[in-house]
C-alpha positions in Angstrom: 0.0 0.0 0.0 1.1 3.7 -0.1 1.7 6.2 2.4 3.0 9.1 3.0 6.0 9.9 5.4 8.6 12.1 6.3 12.2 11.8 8.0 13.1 15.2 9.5 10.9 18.3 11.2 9.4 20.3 8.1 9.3 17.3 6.1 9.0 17.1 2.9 7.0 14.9 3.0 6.6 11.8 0.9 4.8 8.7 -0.5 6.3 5.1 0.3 5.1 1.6 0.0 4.8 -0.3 3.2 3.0 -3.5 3.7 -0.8 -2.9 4.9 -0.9 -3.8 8.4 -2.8 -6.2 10.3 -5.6 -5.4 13.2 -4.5 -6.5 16.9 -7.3 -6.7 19.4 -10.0 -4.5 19.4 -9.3 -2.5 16.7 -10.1 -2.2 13.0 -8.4 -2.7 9.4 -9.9 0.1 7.4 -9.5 0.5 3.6 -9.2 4.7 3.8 -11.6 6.7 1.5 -11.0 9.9 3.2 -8.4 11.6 5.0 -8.9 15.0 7.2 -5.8 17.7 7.2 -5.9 19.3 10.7 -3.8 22.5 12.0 -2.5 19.9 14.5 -0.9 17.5 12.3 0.9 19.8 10.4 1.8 21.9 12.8 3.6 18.7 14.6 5.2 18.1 10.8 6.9 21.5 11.0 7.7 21.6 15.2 7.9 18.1 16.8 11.7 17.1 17.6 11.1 13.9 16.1 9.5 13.0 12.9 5.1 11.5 14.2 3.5 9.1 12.1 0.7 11.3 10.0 -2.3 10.3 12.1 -5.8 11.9 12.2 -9.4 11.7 11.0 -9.8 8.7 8.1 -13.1 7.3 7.0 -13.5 4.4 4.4 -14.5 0.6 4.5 -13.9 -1.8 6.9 -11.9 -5.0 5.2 -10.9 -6.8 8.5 -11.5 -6.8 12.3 -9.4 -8.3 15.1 -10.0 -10.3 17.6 -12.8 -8.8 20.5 -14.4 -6.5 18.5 -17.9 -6.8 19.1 -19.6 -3.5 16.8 -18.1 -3.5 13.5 -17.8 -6.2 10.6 -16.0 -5.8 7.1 -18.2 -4.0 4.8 -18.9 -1.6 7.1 -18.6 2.1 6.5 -17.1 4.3 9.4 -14.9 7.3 10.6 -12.6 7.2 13.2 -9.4 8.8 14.5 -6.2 7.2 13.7 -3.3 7.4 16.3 -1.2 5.6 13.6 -0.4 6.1 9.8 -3.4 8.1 8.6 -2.1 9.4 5.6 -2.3 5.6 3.5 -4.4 3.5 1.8 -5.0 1.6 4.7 -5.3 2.4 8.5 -5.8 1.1 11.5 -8.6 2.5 13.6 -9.1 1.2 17.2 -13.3 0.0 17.7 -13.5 2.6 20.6 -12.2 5.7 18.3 -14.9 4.2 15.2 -18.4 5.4 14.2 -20.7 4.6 11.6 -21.3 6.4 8.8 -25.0 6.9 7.8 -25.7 5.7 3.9 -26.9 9.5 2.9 -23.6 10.6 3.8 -20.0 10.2 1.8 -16.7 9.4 3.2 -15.6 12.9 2.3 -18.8 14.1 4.2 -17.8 12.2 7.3 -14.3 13.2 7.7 -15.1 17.2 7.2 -17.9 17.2 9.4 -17.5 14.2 12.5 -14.1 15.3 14.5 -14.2 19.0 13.5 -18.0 19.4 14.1 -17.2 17.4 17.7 -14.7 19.8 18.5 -16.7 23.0 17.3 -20.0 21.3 19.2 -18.3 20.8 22.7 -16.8 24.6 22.5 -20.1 25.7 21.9 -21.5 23.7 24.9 -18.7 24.7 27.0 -19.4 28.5 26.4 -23.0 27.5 28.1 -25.3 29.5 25.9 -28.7 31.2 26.3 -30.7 31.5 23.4 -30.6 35.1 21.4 -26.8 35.8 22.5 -24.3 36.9 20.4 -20.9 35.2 19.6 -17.9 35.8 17.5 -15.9 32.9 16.2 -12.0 33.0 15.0 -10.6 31.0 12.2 -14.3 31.3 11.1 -13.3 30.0 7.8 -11.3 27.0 8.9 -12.5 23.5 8.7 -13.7 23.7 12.8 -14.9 27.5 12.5 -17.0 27.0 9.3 -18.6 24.4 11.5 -19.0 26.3 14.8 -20.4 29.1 12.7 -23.2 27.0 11.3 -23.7 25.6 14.9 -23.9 28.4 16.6 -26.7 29.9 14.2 -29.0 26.1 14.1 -28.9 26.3 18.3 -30.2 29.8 18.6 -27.1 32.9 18.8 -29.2 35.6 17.8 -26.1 37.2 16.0 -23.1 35.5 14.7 -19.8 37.2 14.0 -17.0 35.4 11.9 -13.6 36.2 12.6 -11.2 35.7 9.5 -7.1 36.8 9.0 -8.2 38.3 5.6 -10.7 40.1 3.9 -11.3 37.6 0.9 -12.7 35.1 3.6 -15.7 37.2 4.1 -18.6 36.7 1.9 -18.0 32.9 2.5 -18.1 33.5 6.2 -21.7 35.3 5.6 -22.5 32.6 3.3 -22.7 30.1 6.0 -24.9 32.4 8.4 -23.0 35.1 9.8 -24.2 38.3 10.2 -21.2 40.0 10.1 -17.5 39.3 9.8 -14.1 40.9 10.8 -10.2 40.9 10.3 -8.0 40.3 13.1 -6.2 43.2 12.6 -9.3 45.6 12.5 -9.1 48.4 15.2 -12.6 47.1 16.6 -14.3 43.9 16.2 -17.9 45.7 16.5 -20.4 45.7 18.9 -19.7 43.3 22.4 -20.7 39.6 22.1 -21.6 37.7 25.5 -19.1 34.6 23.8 -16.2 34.1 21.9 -15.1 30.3 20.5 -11.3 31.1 19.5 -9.6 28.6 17.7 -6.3 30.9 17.0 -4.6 31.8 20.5 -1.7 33.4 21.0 -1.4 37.3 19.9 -5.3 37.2 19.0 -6.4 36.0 22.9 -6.3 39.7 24.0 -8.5 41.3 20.8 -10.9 38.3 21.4 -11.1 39.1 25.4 -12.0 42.5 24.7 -14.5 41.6 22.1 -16.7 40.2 25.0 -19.5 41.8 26.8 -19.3 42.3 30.8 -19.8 39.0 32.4 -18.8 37.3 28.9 -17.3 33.7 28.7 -14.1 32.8 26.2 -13.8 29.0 25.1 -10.4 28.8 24.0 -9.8 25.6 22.2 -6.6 25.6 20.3 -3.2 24.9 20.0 -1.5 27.5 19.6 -1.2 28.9 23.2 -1.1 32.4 24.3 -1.8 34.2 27.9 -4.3 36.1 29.6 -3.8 38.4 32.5 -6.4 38.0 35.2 -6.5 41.6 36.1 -8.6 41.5 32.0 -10.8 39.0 33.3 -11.6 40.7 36.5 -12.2 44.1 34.8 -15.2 43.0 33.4 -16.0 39.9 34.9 -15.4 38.0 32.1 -14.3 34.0 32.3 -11.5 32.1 30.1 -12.8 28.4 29.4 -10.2 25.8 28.1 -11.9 23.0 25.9 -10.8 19.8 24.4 -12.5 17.1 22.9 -10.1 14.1 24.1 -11.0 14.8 27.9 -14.5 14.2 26.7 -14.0 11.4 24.7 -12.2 9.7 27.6 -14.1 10.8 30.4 -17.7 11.5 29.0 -18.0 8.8 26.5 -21.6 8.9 26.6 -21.8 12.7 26.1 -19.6 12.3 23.4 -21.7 10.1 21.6 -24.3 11.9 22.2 -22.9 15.0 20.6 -21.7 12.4 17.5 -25.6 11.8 16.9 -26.5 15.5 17.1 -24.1 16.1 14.6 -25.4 13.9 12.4 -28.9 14.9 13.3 -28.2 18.8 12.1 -26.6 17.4 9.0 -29.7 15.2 7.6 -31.5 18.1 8.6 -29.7 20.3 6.5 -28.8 22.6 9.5 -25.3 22.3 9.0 -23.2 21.3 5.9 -19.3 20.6 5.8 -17.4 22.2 3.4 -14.8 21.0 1.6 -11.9 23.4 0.0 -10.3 21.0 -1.7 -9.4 17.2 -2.6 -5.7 16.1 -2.9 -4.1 12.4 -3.9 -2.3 11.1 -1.3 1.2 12.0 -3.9 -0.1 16.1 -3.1 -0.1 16.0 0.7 2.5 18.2 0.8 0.3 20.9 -1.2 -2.9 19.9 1.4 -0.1 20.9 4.2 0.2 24.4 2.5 -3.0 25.0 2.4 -3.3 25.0 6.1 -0.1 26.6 7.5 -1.3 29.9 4.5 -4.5 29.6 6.4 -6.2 29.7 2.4 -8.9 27.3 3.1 -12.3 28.0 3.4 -13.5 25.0 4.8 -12.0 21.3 5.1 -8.9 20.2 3.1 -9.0 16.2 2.3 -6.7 14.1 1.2 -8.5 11.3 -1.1 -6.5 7.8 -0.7 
């Protein structure tokens, strides 16, 4: 089979054969159909000491199963997360980290919409909001925000901001339901919100901070770090609310699942619709890569096996 691989930090990366590997106990052999590019995958690619296998969100066929697993056959369709090699024609997905996928839904539909939508979902529950509130999401283009912005609209913000790093992001942005949208580096990000979902961190914590509302809550739920300083959180008694969806997967399995099914509800619904920016062969992953550390995607990027 082929996959791809790389052998220092930054890459490049490239595509090798390797022999398709076998399921051990409990988990699944799955022939991949779709692959999701995340921030967090490439970011390890360009800053972890040591070269990671390519993991992340795959969806495709099931071929074979190993021994004590108990909810999937082969034939079956299903996405997962992949702790392994992700980026291949085959993967190995362990039963607990599997879900089906429905038959009105493609591959490509489950890997844009399951893990992202997860992550933008429990962000949005962890904010805690009333119905009619205003909210302002960052990376509002990105495959999580273009989700969150959806969300947040279908469970009842009575105004939605989008916040983009350029201009050209915008009327997409509205597209998806925003009522208004803003660039990082504008000198005010309009009227207060009482939430803000910030998948960006770092220099843009403070601007989102101050886009809040007395009393407002911040979900920050990304990598990319940053600080706060409490005497801004006191000012306006404001709260900072650190999310992420692998403490709930592990800990609250049955909330998680629940979420999975609301996701899926919304989506056959037509509440809320993935997008994809673009589809690359497995021999383009470098070129997926670039689309996510430019930050040019509107919407998922997939790799198609």
């Amino acid at each position: 089979m082929r996959r791809v691989r790389y052998t220092s930090t930054g890459g490049p990366l490239f595509v090798e054969e390797a022999p398709v590997p076998r399921p051990g106990p409990g988990e699944l052999l799955v022939r991949c159909a779709a692959v999701g590019v995340t921030l967090p995958v490439v970011r390890k690619v360009t800053e972890a000491a040591e070269p990671i296998a390519l993991g992340g969100e795959v969806a495709g066929e099931v071929v074979a199963v190993g021994d004590g697993v108990g909810r999937f056959r082969a034939g079956d369709r299903v996405t997962g997360l992949c702790f392994g090699h992700g980026y291949a024609d085959y993967a190995v997905l362990h039963e607990a980290m599997a879900s089906p996928v429905p038959e009105y839904a493609s591959y490509v539909d489950a890997v844009a919409l399951v893990r992202s939508g997860l992550v933008a979902l429990g962000a949005l529950r962890a904010a805690r909001p009333e119905p009619g509130e205003a909210t302002l999401v960052t990376a509002a283009a990105s495959g999580v925000g273009h989700l969150a912005v959806q969300l947040a609209r279908a469970l009842g913000a009575g105004r939605v901001v989008g916040a983009v790093s350029d201009a050209a992001k915008a009327d997409f942005v509205r597209s998806l339901g925003a009522d208004e949208t803003v660039v990082y580096g504008d000198d005010s990000w309009g009227a207060p919100v009482d939430y803000v979902l910030d998948a960006v961190g770092g220099d843009l914590l403070s601007p989102a901070l101050a886009a809040l509302a007395p009393g407002g809550r911040l979900v920050a739920y990304s990598s990319g770090g940053g600080t706060l300083r409490a005497y801004d959180l006191l000012v306006g008694g404001k709260s900072a609310i650190g999310f992420q969806l692998g403490l709930v997967a592990r800990q609250k399995p049955e909330l998680y699942a629940t979420w999975r099914r609301e996701l899926w509800e919304l989506f056959a619904k037509g509440a809320v619709r993935p997008v994809v920016h673009g589809e690359f062969p497995l021999e383009e992953a470098a070129a997926a890569h670039a689309q996510i550390e430019a930050r040019g995607n509107r919407g998922k990027v997939v790799l198609r096996p």
